[in-house]
HTML snippet that shows the backbone in 3Dmol.js (N, CA, C, O; Angstrom):
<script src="https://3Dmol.org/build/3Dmol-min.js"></script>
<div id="view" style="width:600px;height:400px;position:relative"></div>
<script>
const pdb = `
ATOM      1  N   UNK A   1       7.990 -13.705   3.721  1.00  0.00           N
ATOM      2  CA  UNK A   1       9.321 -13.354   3.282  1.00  0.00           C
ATOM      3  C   UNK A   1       9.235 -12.126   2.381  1.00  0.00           C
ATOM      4  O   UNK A   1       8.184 -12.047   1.746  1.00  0.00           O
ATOM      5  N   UNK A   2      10.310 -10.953   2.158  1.00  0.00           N
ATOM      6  CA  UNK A   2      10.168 -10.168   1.734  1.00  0.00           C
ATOM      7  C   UNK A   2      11.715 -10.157   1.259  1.00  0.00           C
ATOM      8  O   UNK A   2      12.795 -10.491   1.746  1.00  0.00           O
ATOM      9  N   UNK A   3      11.193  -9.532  -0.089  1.00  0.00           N
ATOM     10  CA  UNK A   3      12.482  -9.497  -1.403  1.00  0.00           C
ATOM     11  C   UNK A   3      12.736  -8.061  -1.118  1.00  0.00           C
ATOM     12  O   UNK A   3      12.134  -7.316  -0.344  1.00  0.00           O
ATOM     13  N   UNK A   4      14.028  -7.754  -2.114  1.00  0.00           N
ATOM     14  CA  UNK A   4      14.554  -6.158  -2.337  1.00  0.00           C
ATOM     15  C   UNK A   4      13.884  -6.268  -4.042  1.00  0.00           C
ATOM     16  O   UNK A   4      13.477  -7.123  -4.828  1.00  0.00           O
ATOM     17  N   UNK A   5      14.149  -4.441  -3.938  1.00  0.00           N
ATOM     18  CA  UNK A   5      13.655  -4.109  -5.523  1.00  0.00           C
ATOM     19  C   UNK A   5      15.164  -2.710  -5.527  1.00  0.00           C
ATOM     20  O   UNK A   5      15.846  -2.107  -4.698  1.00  0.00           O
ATOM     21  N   UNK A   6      15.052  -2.775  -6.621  1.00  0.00           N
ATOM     22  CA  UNK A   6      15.612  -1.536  -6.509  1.00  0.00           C
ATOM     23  C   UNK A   6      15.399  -0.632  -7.234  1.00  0.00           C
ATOM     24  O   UNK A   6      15.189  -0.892  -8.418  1.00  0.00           O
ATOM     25  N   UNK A   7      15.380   0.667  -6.804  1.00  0.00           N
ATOM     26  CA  UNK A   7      14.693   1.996  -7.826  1.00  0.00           C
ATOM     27  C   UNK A   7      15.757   3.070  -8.108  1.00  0.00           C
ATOM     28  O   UNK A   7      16.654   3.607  -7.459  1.00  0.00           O
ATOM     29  N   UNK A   8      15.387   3.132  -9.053  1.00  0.00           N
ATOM     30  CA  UNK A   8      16.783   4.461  -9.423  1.00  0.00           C
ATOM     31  C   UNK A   8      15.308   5.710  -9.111  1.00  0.00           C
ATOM     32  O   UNK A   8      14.122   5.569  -9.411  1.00  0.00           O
ATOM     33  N   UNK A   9      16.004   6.874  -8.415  1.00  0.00           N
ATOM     34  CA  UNK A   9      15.309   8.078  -8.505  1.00  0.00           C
ATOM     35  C   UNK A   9      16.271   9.385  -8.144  1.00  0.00           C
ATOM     36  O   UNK A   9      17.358   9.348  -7.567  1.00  0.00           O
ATOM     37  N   UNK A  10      15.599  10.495  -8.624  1.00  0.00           N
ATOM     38  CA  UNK A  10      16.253  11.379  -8.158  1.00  0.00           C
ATOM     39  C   UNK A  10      16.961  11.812  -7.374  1.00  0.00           C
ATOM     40  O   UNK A  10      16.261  11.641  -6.376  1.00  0.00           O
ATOM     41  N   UNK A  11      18.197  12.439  -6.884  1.00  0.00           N
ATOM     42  CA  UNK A  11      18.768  12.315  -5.824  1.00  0.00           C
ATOM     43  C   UNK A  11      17.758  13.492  -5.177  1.00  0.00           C
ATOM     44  O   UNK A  11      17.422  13.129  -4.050  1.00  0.00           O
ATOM     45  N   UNK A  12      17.306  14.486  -5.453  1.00  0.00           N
ATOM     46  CA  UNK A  12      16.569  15.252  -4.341  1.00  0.00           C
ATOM     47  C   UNK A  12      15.696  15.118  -4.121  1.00  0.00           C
ATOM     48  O   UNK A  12      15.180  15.667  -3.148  1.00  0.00           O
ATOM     49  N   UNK A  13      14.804  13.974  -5.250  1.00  0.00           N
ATOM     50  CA  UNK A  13      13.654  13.589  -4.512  1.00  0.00           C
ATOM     51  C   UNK A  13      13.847  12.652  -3.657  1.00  0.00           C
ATOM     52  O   UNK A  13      12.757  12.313  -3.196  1.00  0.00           O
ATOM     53  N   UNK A  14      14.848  11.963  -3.142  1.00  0.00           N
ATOM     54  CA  UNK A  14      15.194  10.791  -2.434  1.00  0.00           C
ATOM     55  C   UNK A  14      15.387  11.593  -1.413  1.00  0.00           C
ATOM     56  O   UNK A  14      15.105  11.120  -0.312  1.00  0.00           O
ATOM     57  N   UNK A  15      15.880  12.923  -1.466  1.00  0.00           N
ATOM     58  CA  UNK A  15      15.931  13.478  -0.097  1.00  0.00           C
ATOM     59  C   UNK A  15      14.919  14.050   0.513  1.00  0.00           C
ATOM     60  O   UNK A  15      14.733  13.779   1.700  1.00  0.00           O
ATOM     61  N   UNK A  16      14.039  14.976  -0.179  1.00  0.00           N
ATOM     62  CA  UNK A  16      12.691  14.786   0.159  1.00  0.00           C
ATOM     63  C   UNK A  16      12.438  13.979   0.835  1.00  0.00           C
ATOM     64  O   UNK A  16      12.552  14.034   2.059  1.00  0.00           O
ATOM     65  N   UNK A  17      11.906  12.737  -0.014  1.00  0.00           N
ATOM     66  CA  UNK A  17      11.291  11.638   0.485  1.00  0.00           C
ATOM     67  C   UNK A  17      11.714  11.316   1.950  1.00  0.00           C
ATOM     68  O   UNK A  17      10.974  11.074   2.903  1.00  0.00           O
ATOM     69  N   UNK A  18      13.346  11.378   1.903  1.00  0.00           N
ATOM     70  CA  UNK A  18      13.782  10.819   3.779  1.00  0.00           C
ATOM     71  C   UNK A  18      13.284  11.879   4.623  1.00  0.00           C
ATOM     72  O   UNK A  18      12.693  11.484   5.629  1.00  0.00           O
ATOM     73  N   UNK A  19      13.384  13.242   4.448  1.00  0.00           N
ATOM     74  CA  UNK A  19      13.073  14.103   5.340  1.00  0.00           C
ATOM     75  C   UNK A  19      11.514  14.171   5.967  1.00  0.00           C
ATOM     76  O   UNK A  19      11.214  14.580   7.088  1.00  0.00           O
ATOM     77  N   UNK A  20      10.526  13.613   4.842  1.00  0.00           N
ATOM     78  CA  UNK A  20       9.149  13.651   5.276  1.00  0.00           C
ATOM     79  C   UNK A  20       8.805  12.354   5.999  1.00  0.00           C
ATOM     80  O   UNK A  20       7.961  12.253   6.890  1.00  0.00           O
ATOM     81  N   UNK A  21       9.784  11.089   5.361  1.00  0.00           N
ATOM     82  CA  UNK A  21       9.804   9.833   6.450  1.00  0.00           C
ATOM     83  C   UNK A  21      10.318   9.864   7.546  1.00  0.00           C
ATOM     84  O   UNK A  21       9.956   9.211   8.525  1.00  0.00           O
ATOM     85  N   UNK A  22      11.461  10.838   7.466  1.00  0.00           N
ATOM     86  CA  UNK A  22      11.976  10.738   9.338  1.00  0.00           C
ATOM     87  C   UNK A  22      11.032  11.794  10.262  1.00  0.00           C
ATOM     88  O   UNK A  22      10.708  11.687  11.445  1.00  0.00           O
ATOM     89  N   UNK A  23      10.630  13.120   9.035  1.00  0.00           N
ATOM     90  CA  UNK A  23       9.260  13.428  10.374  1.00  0.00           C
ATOM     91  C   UNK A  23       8.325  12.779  10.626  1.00  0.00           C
ATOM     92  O   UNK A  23       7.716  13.386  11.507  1.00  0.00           O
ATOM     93  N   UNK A  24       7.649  11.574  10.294  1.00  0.00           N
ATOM     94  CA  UNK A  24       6.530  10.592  10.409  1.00  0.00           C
ATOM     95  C   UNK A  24       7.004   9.618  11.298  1.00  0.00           C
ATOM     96  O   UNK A  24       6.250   8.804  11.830  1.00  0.00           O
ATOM     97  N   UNK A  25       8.433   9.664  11.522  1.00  0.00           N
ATOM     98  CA  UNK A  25       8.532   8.089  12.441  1.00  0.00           C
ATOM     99  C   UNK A  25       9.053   7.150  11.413  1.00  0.00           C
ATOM    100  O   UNK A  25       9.416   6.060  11.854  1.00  0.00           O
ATOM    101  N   UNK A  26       9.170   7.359  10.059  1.00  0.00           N
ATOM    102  CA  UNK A  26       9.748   6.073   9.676  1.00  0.00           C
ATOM    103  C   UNK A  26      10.452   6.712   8.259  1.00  0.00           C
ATOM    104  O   UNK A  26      10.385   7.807   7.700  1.00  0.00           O
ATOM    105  N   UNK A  27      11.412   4.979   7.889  1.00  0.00           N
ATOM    106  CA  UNK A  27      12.053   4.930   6.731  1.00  0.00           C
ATOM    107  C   UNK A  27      11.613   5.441   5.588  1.00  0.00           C
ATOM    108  O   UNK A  27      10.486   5.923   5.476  1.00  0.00           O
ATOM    109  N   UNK A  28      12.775   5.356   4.304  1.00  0.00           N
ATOM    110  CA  UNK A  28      11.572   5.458   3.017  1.00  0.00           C
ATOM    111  C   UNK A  28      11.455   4.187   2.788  1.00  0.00           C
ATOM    112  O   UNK A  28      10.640   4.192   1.865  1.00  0.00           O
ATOM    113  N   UNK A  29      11.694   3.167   2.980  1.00  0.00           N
ATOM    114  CA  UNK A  29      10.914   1.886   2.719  1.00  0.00           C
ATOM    115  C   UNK A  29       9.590   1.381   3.361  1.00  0.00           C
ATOM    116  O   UNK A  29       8.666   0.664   2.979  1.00  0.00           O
ATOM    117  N   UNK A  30       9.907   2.096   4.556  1.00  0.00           N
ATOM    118  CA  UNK A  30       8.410   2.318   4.641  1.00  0.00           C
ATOM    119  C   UNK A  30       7.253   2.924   4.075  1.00  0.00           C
ATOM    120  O   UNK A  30       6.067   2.603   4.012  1.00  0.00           O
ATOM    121  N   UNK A  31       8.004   3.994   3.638  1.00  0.00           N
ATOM    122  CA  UNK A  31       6.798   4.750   2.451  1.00  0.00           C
ATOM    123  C   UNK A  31       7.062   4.203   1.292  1.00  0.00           C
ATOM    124  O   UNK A  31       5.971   3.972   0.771  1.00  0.00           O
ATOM    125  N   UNK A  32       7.812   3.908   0.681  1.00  0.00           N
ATOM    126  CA  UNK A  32       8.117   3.397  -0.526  1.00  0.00           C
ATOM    127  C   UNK A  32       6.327   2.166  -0.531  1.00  0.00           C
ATOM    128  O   UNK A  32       5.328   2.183  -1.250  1.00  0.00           O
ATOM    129  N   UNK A  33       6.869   1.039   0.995  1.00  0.00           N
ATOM    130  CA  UNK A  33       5.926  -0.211   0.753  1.00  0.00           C
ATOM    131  C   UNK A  33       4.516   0.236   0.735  1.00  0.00           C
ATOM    132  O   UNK A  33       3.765  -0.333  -0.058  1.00  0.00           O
ATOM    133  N   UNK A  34       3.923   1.416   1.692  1.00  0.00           N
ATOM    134  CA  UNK A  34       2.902   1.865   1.973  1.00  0.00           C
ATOM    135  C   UNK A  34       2.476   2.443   0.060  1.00  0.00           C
ATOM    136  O   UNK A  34       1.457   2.120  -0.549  1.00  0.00           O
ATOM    137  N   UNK A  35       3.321   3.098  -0.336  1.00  0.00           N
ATOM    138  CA  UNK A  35       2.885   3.646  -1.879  1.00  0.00           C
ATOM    139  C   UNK A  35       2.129   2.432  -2.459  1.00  0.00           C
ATOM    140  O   UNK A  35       0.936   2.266  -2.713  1.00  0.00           O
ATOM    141  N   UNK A  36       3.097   1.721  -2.571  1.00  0.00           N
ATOM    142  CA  UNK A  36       3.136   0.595  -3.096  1.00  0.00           C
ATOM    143  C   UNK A  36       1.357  -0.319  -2.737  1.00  0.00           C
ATOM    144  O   UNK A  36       0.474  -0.754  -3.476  1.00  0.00           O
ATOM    145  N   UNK A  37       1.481  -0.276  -1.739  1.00  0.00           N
ATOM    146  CA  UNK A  37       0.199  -1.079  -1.175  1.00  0.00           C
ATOM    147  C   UNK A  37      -0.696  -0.281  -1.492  1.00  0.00           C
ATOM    148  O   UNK A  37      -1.739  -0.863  -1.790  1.00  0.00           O
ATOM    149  N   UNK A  38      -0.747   0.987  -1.567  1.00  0.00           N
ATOM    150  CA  UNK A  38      -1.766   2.028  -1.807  1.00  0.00           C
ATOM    151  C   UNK A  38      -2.557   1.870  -3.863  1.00  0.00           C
ATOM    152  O   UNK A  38      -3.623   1.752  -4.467  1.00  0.00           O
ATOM    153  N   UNK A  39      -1.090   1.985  -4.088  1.00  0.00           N
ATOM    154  CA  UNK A  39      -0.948   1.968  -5.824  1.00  0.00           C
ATOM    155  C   UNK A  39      -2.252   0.554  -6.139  1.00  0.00           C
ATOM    156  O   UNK A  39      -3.380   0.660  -6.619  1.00  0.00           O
ATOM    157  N   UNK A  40      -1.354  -0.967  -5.532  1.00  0.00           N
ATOM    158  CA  UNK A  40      -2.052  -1.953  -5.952  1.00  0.00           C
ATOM    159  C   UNK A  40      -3.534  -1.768  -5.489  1.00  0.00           C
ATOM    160  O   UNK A  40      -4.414  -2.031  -6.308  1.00  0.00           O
ATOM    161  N   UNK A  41      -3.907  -1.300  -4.137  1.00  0.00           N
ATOM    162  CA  UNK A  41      -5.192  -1.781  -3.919  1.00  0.00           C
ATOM    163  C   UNK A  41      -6.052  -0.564  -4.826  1.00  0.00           C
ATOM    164  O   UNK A  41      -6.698  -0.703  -5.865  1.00  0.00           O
ATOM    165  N   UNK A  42      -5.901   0.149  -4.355  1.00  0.00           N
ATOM    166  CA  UNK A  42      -6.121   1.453  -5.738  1.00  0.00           C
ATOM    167  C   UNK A  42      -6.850   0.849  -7.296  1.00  0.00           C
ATOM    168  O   UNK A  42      -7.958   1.078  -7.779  1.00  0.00           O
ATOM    169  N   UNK A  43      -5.693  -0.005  -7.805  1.00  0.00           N
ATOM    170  CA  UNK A  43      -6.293  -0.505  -8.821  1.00  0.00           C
ATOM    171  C   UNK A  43      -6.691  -2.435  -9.181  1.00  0.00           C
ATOM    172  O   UNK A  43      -6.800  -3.083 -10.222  1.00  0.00           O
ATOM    173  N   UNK A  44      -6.820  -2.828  -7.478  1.00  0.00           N
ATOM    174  CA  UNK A  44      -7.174  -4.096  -7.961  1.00  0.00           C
ATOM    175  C   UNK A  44      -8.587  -4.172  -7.888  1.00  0.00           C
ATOM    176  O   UNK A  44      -9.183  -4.182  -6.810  1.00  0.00           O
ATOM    177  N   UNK A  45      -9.241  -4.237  -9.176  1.00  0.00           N
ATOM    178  CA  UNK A  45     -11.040  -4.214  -9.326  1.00  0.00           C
ATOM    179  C   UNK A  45     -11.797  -5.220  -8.446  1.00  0.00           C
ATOM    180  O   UNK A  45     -13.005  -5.065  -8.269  1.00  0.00           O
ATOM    181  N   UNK A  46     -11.018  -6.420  -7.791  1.00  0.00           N
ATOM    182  CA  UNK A  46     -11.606  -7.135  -7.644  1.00  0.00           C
ATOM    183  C   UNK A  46     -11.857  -7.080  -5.284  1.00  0.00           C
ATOM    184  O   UNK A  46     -12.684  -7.339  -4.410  1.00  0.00           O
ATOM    185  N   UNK A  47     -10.484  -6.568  -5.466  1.00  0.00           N
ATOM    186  CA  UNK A  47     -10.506  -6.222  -3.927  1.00  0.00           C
ATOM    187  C   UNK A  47     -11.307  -5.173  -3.583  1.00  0.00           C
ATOM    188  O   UNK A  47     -11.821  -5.077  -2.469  1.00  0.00           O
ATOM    189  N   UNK A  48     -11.497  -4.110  -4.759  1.00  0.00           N
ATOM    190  CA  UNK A  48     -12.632  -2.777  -4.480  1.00  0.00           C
ATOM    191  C   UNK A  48     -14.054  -3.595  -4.657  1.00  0.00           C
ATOM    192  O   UNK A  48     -14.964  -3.093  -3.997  1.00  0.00           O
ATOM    193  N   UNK A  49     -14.393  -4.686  -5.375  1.00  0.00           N
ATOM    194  CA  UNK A  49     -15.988  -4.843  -5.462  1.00  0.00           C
ATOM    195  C   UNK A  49     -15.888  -5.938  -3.942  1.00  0.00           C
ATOM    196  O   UNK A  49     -16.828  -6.078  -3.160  1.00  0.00           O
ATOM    197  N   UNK A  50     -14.781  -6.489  -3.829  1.00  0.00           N
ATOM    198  CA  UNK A  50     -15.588  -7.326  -2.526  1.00  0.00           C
ATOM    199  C   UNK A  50     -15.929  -6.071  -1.512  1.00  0.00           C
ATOM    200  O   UNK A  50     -17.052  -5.883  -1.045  1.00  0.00           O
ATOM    201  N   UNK A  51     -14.712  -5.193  -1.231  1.00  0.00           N
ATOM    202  CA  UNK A  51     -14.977  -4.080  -0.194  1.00  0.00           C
ATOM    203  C   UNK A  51     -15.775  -3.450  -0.222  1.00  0.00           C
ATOM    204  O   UNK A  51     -16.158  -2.922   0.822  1.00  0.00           O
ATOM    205  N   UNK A  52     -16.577  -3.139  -1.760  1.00  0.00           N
ATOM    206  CA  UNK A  52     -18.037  -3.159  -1.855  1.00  0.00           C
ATOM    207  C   UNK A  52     -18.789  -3.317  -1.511  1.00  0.00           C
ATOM    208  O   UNK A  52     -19.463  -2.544  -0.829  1.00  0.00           O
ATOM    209  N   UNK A  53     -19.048  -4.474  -1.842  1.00  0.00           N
ATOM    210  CA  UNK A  53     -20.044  -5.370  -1.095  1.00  0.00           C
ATOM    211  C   UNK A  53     -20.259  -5.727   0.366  1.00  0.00           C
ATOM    212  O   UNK A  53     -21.184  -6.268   0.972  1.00  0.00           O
ATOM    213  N   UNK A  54     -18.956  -5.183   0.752  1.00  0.00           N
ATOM    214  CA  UNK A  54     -19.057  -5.666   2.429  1.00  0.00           C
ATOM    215  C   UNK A  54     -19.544  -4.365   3.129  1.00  0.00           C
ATOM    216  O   UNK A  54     -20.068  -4.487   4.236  1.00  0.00           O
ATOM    217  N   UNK A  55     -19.376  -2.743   2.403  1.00  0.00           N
ATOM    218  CA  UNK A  55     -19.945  -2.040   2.892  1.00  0.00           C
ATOM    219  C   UNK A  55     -21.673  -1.716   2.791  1.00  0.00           C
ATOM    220  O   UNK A  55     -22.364  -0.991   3.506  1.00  0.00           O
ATOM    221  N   UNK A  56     -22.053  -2.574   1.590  1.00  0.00           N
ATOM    222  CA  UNK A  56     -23.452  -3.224   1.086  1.00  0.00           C
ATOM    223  C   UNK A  56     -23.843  -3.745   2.326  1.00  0.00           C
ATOM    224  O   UNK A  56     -24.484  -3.241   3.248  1.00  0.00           O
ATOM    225  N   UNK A  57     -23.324  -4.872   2.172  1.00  0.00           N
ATOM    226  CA  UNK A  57     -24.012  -5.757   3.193  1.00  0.00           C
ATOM    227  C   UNK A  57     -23.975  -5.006   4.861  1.00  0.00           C
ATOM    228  O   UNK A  57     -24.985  -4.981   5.563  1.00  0.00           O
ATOM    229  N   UNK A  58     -22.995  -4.583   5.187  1.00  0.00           N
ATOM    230  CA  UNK A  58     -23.339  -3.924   6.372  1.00  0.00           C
ATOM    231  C   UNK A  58     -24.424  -2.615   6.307  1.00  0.00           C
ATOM    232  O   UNK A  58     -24.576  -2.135   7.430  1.00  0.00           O
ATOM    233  N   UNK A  59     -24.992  -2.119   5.547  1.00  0.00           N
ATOM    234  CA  UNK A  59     -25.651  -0.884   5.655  1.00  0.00           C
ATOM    235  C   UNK A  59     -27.055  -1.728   5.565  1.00  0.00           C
ATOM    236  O   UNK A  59     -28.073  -1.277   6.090  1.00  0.00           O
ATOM    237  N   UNK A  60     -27.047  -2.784   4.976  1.00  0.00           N
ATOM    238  CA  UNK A  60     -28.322  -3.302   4.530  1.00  0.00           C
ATOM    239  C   UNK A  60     -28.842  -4.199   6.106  1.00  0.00           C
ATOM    240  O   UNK A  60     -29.987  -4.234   6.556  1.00  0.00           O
ATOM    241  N   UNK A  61     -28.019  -4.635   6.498  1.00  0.00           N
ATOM    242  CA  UNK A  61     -28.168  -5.151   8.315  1.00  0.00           C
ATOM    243  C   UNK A  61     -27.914  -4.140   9.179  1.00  0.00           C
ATOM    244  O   UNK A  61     -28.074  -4.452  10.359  1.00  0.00           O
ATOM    245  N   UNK A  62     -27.430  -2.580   8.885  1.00  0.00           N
ATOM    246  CA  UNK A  62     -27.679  -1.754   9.893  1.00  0.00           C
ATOM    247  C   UNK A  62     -29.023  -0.962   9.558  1.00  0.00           C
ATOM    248  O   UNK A  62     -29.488  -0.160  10.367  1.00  0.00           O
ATOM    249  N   UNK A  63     -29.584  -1.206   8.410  1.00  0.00           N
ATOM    250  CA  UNK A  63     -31.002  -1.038   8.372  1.00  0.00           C
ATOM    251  C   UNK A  63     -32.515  -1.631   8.388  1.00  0.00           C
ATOM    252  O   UNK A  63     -33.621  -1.134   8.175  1.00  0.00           O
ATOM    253  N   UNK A  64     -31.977  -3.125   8.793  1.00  0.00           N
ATOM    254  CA  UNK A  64     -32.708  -4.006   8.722  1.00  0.00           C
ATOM    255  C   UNK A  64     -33.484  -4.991   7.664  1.00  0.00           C
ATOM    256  O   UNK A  64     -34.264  -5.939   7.758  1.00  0.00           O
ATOM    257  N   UNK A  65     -32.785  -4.179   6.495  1.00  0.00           N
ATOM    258  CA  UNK A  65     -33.819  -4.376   4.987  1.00  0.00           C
ATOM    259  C   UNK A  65     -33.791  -6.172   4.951  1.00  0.00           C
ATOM    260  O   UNK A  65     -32.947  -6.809   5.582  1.00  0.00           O
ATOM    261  N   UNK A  66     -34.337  -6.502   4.519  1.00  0.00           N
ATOM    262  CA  UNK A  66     -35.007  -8.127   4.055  1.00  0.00           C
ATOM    263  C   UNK A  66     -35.097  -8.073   2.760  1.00  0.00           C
ATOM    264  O   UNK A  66     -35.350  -7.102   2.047  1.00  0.00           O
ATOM    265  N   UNK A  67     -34.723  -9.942   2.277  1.00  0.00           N
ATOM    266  CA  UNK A  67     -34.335  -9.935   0.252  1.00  0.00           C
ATOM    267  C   UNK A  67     -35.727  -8.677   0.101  1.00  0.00           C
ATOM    268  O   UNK A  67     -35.707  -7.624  -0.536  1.00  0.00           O
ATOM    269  N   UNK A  68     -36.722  -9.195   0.838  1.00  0.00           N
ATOM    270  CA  UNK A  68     -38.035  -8.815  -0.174  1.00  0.00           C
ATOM    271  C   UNK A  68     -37.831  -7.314  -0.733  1.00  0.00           C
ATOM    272  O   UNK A  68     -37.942  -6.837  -1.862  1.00  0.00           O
ATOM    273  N   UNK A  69     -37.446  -6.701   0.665  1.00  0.00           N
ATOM    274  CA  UNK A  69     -37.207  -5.090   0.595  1.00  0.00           C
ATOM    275  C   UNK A  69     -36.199  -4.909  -0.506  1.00  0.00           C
ATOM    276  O   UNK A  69     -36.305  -3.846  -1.118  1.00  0.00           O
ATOM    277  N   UNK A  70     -35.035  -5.905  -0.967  1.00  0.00           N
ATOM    278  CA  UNK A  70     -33.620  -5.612  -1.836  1.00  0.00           C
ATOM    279  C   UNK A  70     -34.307  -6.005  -3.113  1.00  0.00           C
ATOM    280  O   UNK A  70     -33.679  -5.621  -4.100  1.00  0.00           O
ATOM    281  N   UNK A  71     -35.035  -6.434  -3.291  1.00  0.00           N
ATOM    282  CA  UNK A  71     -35.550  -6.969  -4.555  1.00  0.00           C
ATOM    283  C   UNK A  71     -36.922  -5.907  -4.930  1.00  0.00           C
ATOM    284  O   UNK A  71     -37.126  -5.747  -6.133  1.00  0.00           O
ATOM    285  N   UNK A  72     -37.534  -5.436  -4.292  1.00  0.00           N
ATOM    286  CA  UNK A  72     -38.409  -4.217  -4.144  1.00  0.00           C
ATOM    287  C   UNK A  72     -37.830  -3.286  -4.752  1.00  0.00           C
ATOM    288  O   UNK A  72     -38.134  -2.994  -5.908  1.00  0.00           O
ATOM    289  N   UNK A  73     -36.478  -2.387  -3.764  1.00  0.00           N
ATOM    290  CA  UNK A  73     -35.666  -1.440  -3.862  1.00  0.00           C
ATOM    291  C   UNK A  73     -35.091  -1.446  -5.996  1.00  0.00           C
ATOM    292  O   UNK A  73     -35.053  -0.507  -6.791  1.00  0.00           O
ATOM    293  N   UNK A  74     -34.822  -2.670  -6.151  1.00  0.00           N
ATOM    294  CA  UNK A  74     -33.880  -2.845  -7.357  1.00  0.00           C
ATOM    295  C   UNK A  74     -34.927  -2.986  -8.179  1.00  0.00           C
ATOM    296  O   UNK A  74     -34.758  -2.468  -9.283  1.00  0.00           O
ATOM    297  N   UNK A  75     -36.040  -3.562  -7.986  1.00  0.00           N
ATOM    298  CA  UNK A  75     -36.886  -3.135  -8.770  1.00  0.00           C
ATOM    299  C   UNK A  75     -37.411  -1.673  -9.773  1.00  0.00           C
ATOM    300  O   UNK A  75     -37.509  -1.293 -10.940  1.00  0.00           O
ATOM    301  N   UNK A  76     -37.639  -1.237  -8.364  1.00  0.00           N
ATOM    302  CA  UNK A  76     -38.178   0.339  -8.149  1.00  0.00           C
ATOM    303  C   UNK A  76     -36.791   1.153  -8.914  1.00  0.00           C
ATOM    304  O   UNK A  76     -37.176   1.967  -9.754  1.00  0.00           O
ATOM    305  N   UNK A  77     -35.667   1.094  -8.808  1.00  0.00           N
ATOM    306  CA  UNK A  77     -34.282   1.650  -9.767  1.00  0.00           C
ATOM    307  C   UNK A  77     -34.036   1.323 -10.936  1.00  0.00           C
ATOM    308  O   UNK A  77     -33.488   2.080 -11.737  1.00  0.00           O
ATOM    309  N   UNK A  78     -34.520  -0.204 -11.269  1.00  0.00           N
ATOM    310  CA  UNK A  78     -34.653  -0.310 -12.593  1.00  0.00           C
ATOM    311  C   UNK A  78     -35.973   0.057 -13.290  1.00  0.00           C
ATOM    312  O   UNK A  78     -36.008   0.593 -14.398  1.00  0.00           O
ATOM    313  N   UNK A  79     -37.085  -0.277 -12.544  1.00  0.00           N
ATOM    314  CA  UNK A  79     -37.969   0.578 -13.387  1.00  0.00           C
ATOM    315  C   UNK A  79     -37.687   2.256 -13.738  1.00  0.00           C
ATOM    316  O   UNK A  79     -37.799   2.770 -14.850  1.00  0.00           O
ATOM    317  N   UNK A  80     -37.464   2.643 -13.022  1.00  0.00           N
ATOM    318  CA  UNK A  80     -37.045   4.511 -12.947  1.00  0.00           C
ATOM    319  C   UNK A  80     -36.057   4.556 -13.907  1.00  0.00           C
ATOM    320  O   UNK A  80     -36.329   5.297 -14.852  1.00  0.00           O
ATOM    321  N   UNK A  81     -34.694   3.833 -13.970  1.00  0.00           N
ATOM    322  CA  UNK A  81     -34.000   4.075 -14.694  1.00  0.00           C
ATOM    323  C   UNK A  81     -34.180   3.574 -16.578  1.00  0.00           C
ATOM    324  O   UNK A  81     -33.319   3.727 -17.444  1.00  0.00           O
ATOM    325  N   UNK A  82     -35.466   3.014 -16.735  1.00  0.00           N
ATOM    326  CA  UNK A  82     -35.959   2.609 -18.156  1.00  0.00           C
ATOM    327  C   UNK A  82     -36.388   3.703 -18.505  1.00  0.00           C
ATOM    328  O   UNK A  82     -36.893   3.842 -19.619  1.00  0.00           O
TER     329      UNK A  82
END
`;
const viewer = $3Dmol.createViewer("view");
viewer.addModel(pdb, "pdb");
viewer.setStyle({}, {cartoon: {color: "spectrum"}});
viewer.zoomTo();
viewer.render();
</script>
């Protein structure tokens, strides 16, 4: 289910805004929601470290590495970095 909000803004940036949404194919609520989704994931810390990690874990199985090698590797970075 999806609620209304309502925004007070400029009247010429509101026109802007429609003219660059109707050359794209869509509303400004469509860009409005897309901002919006952009803004939150942008700053939710916790959705950026899983997406993290999932680009972790895939590089680490498109290279084959094993714990031994990940525990080697982190080794070898923390020693260097002392």
């Amino acid at each position: 289910m999806t609620t209304q909000v309502i925004v007070r803004i400029d009247p010429d940036l509101k026109n802007k805004v429609s003219r660059l949404a109707k050359a794209e194919g869509k509303n400004v609520s469509e860009i409005i929601r897309e901002l919006l989704e952009s803004y939150v994931k942008n700053r939710d810390i916790g959705q950026y470290i899983d997406e993290l990690w999932e680009r972790i874990g895939t590089k680490i199985k498109k290279h084959g590495f094993s714990k031994d090698d990940i525990d080697s590797i982190i080794h070898q970075v923390r020693t260097k970095n002392d």
